[in-house]
C-alpha positions as CSV (number, residue, x, y, z in Angstrom):
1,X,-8.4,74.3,-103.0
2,X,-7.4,70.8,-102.9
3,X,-5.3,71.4,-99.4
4,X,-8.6,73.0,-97.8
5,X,-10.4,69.4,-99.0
6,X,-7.8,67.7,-97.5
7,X,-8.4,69.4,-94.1
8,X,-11.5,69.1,-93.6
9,X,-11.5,65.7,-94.9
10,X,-8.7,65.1,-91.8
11,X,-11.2,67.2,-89.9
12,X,-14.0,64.8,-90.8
13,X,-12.2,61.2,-90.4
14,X,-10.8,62.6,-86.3
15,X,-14.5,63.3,-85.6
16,X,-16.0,60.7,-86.9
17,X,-15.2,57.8,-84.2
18,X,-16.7,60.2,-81.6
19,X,-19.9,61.3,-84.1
20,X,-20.8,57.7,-84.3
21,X,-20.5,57.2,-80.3
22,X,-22.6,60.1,-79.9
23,X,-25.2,59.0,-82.6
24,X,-25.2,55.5,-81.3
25,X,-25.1,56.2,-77.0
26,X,-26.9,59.3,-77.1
27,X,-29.0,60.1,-79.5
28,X,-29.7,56.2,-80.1
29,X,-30.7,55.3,-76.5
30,X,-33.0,58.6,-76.6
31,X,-34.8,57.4,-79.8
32,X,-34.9,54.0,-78.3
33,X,-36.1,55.7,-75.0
34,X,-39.1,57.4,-77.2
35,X,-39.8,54.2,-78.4
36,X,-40.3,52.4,-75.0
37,X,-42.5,54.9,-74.1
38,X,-45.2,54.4,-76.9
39,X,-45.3,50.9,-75.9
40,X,-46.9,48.6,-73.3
41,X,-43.7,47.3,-71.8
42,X,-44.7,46.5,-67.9
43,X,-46.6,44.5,-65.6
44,X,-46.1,40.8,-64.7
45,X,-44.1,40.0,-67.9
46,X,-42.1,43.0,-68.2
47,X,-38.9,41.2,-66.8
48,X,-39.1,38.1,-68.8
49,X,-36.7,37.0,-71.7
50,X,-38.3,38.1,-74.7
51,X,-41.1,40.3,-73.2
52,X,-44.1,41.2,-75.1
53,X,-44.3,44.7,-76.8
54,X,-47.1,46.3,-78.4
55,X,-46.8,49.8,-79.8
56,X,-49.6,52.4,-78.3
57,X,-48.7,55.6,-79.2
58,X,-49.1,58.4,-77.2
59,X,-51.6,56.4,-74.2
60,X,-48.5,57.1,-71.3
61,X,-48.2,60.8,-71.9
62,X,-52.1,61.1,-72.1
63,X,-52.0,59.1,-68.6
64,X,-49.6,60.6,-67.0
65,X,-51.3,64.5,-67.7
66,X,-54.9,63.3,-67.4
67,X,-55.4,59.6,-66.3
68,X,-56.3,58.2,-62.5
69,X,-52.8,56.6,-62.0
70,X,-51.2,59.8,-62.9
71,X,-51.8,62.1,-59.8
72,X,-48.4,61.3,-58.2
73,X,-46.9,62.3,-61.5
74,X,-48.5,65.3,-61.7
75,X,-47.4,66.7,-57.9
76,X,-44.4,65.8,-58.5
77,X,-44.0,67.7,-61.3
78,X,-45.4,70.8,-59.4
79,X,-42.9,70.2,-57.2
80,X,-40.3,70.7,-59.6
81,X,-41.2,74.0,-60.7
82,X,-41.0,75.2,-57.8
83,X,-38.0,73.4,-57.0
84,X,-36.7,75.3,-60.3
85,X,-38.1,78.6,-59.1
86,X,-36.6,78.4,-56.1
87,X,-33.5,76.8,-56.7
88,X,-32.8,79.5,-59.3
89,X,-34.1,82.4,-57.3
90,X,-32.1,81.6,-54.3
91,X,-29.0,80.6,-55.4
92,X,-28.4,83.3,-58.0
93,X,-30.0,85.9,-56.0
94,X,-27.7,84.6,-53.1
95,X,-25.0,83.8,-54.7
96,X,-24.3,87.3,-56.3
97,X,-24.8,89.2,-53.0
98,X,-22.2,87.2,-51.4
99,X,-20.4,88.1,-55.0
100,X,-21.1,91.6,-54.1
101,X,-19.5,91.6,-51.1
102,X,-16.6,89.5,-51.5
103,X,-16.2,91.8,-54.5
104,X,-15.4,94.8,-51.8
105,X,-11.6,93.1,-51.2
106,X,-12.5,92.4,-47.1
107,X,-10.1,91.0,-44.7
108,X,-9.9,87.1,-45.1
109,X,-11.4,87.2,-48.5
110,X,-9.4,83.8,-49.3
111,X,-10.9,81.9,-46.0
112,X,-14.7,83.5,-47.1
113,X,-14.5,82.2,-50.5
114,X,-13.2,78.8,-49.3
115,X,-16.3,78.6,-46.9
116,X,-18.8,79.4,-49.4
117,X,-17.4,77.1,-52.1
118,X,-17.3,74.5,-49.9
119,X,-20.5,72.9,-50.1
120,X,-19.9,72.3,-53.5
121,X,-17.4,69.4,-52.8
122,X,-19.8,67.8,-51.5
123,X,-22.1,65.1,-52.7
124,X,-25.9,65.5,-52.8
125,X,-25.7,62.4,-50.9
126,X,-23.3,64.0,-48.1
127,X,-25.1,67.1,-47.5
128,X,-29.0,65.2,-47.9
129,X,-27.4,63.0,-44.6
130,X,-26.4,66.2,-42.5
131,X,-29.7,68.7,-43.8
132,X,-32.0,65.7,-43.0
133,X,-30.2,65.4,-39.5
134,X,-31.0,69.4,-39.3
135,X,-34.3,70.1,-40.1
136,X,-35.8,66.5,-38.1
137,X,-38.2,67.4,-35.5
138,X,-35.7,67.6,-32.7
139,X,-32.5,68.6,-34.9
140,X,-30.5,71.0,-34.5
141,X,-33.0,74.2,-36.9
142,X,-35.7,73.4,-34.6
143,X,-33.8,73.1,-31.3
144,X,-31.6,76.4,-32.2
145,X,-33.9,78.8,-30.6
146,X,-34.0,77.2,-27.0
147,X,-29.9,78.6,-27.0
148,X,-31.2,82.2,-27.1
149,X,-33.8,81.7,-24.8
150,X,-36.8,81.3,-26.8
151,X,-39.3,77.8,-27.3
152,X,-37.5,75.8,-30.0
153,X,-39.8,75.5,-33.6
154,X,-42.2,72.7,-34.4
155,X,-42.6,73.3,-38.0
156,X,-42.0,69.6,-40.1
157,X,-40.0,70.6,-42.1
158,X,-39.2,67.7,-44.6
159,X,-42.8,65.7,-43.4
160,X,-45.2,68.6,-43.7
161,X,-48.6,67.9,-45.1
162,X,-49.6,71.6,-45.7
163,X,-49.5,73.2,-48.8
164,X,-50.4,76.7,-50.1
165,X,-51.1,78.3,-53.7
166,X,-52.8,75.3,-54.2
167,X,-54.7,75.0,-57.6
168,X,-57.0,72.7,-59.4
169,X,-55.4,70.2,-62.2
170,X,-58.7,70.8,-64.4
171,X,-57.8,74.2,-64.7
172,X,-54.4,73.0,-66.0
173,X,-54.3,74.7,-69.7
174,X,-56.4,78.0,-68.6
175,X,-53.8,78.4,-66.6
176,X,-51.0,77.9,-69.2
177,X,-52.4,80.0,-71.2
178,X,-52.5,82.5,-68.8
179,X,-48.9,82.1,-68.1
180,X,-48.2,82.4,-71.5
181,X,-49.6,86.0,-71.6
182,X,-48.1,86.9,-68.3
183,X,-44.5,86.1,-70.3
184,X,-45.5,87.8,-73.4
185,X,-46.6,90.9,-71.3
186,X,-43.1,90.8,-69.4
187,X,-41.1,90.4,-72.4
188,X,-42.9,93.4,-73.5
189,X,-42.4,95.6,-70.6
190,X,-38.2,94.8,-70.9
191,X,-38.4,95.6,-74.7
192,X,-39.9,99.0,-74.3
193,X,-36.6,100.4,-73.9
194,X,-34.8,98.8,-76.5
195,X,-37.9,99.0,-79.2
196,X,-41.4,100.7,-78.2
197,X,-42.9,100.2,-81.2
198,X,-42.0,96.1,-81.2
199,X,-42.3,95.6,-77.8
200,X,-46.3,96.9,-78.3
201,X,-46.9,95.2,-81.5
202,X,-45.1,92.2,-80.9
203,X,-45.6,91.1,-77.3
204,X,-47.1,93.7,-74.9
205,X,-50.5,93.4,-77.4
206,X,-50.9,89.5,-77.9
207,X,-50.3,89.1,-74.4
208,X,-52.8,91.5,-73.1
209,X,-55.2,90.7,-76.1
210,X,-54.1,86.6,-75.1
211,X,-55.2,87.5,-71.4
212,X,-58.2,88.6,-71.9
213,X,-59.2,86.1,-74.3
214,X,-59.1,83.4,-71.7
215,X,-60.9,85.7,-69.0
216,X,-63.6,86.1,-71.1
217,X,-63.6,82.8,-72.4
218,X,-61.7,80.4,-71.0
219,X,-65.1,78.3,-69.9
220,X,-64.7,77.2,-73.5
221,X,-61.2,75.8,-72.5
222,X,-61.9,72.0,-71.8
223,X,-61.3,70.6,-68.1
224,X,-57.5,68.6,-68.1
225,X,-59.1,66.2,-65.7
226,X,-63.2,64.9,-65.4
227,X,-62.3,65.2,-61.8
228,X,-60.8,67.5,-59.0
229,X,-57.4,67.3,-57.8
230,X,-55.9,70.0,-55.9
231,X,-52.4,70.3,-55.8
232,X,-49.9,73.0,-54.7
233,X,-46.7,73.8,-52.9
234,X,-46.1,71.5,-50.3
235,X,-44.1,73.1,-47.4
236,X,-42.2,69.6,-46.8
237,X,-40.4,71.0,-49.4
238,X,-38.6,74.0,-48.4
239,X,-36.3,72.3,-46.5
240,X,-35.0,70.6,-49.7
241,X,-34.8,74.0,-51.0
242,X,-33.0,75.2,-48.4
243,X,-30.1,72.3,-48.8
244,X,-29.7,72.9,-52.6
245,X,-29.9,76.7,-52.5
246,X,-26.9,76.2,-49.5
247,X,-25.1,74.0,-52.0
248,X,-25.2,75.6,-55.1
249,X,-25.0,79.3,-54.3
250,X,-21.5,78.8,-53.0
251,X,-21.1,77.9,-57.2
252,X,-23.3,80.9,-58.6
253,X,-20.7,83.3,-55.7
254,X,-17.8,81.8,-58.2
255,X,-18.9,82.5,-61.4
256,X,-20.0,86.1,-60.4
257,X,-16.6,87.1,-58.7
258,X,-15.0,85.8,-61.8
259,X,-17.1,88.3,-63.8
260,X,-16.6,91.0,-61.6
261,X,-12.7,90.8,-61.3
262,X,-12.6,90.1,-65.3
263,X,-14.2,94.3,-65.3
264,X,-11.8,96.9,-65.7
265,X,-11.1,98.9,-63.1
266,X,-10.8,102.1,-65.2
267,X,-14.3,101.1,-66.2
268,X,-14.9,101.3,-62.5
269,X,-13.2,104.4,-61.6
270,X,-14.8,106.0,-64.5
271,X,-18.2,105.3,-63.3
272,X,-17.7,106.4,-59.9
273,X,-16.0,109.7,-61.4
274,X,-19.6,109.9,-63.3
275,X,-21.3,110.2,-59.8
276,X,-22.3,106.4,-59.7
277,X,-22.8,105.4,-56.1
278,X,-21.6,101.3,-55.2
279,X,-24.9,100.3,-55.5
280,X,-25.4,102.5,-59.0
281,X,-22.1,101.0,-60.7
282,X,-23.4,97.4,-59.6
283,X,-27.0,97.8,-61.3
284,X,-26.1,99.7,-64.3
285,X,-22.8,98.8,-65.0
286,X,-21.2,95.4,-63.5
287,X,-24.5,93.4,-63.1
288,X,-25.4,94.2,-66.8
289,X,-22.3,93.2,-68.3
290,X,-22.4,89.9,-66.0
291,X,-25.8,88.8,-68.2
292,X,-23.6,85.7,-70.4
293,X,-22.8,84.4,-66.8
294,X,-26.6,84.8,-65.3
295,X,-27.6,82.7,-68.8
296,X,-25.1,80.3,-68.3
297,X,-26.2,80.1,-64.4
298,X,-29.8,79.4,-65.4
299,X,-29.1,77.0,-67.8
300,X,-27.0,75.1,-65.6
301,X,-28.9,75.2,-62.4
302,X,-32.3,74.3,-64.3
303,X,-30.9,71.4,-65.4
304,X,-29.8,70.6,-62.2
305,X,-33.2,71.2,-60.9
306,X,-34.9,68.2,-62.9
307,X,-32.0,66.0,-61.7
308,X,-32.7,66.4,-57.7
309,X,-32.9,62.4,-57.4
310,X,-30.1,61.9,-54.6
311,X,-30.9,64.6,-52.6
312,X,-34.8,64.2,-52.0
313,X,-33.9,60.0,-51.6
314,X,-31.2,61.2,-49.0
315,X,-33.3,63.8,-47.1
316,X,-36.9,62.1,-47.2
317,X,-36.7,58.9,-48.6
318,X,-38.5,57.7,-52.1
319,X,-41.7,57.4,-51.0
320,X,-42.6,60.9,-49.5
321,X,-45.3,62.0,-51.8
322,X,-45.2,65.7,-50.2
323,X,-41.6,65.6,-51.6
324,X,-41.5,63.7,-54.6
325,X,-39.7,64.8,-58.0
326,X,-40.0,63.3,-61.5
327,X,-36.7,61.6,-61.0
328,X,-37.6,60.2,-58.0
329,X,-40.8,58.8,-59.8
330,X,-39.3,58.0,-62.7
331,X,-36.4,55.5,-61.1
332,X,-39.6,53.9,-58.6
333,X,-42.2,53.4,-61.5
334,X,-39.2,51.7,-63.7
335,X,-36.8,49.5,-61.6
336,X,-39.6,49.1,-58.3
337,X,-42.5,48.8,-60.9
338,X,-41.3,47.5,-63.7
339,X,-43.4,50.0,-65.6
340,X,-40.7,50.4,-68.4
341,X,-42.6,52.1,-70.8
342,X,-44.6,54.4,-68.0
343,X,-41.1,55.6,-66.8
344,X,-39.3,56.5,-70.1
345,X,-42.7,58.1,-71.0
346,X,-41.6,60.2,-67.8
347,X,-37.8,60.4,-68.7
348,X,-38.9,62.1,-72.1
349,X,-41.0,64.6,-70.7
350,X,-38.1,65.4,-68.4
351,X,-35.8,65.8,-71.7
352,X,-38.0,68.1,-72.9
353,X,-38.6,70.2,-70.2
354,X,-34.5,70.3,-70.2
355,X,-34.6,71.0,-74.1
356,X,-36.8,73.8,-73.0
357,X,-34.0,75.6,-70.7
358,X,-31.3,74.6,-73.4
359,X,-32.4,75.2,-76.8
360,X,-33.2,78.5,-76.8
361,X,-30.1,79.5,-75.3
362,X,-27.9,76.9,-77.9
363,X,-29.9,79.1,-80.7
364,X,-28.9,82.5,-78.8
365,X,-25.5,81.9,-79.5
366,X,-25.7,80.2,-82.8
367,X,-27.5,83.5,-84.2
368,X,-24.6,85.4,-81.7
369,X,-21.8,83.8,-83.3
370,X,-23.4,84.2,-87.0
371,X,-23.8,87.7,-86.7
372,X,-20.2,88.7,-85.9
């Protein structure tokens, strides 16, 4: 007994040095950040010696969701959804067809797998420089049809001012809520095989009971702003999509070829003695199996998807509203500003939107590992 107290006394003094970093440089700065951002630190004084600080509580995040000043905030944070939805559809989606296909053992498998991977080495920096030399008005997207004989494109694609699904901010929580059910109903719908019975009770029947709640009611849901403002998906920004999707697929390719080596091929065999056809073993057996590398994917790219500051600054500079990002806004209200509390109000809501990708899945494999 006494030698397992010693251990994990030894245990405790080796971790210790790097607990108290931890506590003290990250979880520290973020209380100190949370701090910042329920005062008034900014304006004329903010960079003097001892500048004044007076504790507000939660007026940033109110302002930055509902007030005047806060529009550019709030586009750019549509932005970044789609950004997200994009990012994560395309490069997954991408990156396990190519997977797929590398997974059939062609000719020059090597050379294909160093091209795709490629991109990765490079910086967002790097490859914002070349895409923004691309897709300019006369690059070389726009110019490429003339070579085959047809007009060359004028579609703007990183100055566009058109948008579509465009959608009023005052309908801002109806439509949350509405979201909500639509995830609830899903949930449900990819339970029913598992558990009919708890996929009715426990999500296909609040979210249909939620949906219609708001339908009927949701006039009783109060406006998120006492104006209009429309915003949407701006079309300057698929060609930001474009680049990451490019860059980050070649990285979603990697992970899935490791999974689908890492399968048995007696597993394999035995499925295609079963009857499966290449597309059957890939849906129902290999894909499935993959699911701990699709998490990790998601997690990984989301997170990369609220950190897109070099590449939009590279591509369209930092004050293209059409293709802004919370980053991006976050670095210009703070250090061109000197709104200090208004941009680590923004940084928090960032962390959270992040704690919103990671937690979940840190809990997943807590209960995972506990149940073995």
């Amino acid at each position: 007994m006494r030698e397992a107290s010693l251990d994990k006394l030894k245990a405790f003094l080796t971790l210790l040095p790097s607990m108290i970093l931890i506590g003290v440089f990250v979880y520290g700065f973020i209380g100190n950040t949370i701090w910042t951002s329920m005062t008034d630190w900014g304006g004329t004084g903010a960079m003097a010696l001892d500048p004044q600080k007076h504790f507000i509580g939660l007026e940033n995040y109110i302002d930055l969701f509902t007030g005047f000043l806060g529009g550019n905030f709030r586009q750019d944070l549509v932005n970044a959804v789609y950004y997200s939805v994009m990012l994560l559809a395309g490069a997954v989606g991408l990156g396990m067809f190519i997977a797929i296909l590398l997974d059939q053992k062609p000719k020059g498998e090597d050379l294909l797998r160093t091209i795709f991977l490629y991109p990765m080495s490079l910086s967002f920096i790097v490859s914002g420089t070349i895409w923004r030399w691309l897709l300019a008005p006369q690059g070389g997207v726009n110019v490429l049809p003339k070579y085959f004989g047809f007009k060359p494109l004028t579609f703007k694609w990183l100055s566009s001012q058109s948008a579509i699904l465009v959608f009023n901010w005052q309908d801002i929580l109806r439509i949350l809520v509405y979201v909500a059910a639509f995830i609830l109903i899903m949930v449900g719908v990819f339970m029913l095989r598992k558990d009919q019975a708890k996929a009715i009770k426990r999500w296909l029947l609040p979210g249909i009971v939620l949906g219609a709640l708001v339908w009927v009611f949701g006039g009783l849901i109060p406006d998120a702003l006492f104006m209009e403002e429309e915003h949407g998906f701006n079309l300057a920004t698929l060609g930001i999509i474009i680049a990451t999707i490019w860059q980050y697929s070649g990285y979603t390719m990697a992970l899935y070829l490791a999974g689908f080596n890492g399968i048995s091929q007696d597993l394999r065999d035995a499925a295609m003695l079963d009857g499966a056809s290449q597309v059957g073993y890939y849906r129902y057996v290999a894909i499935p199996m993959l699911k701990p590398i699709t998490i990790s994917a998601v997690i990984i790219l989301s997170h990369i998807s609220l950190k897109m500051f070099d590449l939009i600054f590279a591509m369209t500079g930092p004050d293209n509203a059409a293709t802004g990002h919370p980053a991006l806004n976050m670095y210009l209200t703070t250090f061109r500003g000197n709104e200090f509390a208004r941009g680590a109000a923004i940084a928090i809501v960032l962390f959270l939107i992040a704690a919103m990708f990671i937690v979940p899945y840190l809990v997943g494999q807590y209960r995972q590992q506990r149940g073995r």
